[in-house]
C-alpha positions in Angstrom: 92.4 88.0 -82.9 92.6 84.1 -82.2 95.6 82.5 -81.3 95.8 80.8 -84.5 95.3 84.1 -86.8 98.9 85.2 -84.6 100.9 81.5 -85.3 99.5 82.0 -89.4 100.7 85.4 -89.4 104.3 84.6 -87.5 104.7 81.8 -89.9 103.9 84.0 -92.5 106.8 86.1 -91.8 109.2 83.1 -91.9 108.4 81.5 -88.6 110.4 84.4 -86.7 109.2 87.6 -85.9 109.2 90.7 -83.7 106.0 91.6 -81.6 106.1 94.9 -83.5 106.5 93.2 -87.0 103.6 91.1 -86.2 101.4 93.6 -85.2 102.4 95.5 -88.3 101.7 92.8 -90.7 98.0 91.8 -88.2 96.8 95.5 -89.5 97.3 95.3 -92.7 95.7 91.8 -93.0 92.6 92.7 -90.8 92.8 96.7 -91.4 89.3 96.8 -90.2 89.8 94.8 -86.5 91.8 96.7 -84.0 92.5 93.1 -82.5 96.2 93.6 -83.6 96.8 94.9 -80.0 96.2 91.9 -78.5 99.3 90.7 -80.3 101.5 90.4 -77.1 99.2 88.6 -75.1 98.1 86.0 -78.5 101.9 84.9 -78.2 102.2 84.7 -75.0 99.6 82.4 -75.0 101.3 80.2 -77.6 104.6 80.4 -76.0 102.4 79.1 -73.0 101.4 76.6 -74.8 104.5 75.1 -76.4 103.8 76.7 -79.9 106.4 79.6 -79.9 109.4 81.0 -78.1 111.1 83.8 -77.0 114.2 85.1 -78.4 116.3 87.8 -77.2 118.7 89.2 -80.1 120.5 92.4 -78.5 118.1 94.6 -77.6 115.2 92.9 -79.6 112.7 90.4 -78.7 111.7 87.5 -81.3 109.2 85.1 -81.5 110.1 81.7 -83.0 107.7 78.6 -84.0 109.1 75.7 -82.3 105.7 73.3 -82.8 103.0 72.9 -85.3 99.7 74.7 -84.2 96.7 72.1 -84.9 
């Protein structure tokens, strides 16, 4: 799963997102690809990269589009 297949699907879900809720929503897209564990490591990548952030909310992790992918 590309980088860009994780940023589509996050902004898919409203531009914020859990890890888990991604990876949810990654199987049912590509039911077929068992990419959708490479979920983490996709937005780490983009969080790297200036794309997405990090947001803790109690004891939940969320992801947040803070750039446009190209």
């Amino acid at each position: 799963m590309s980088q860009q297949e994780v940023y589509l699907i996050l902004k898919e879900l409203g531009g914020e997102a859990t890890t888990k809720q991604i990876s949810i929503r990654a199987k049912e897209k590509f039911p077929d690809a068992t990419l959708y564990t490479y979920v983490h490591n996709r937005l780490t990548k983009l969080e790297k990269n200036g794309y997405v952030k990090r947001i803790a909310k109690g004891k939940e992790e969320f992801w947040q589009i803070i750039a446009t992918y190209p």
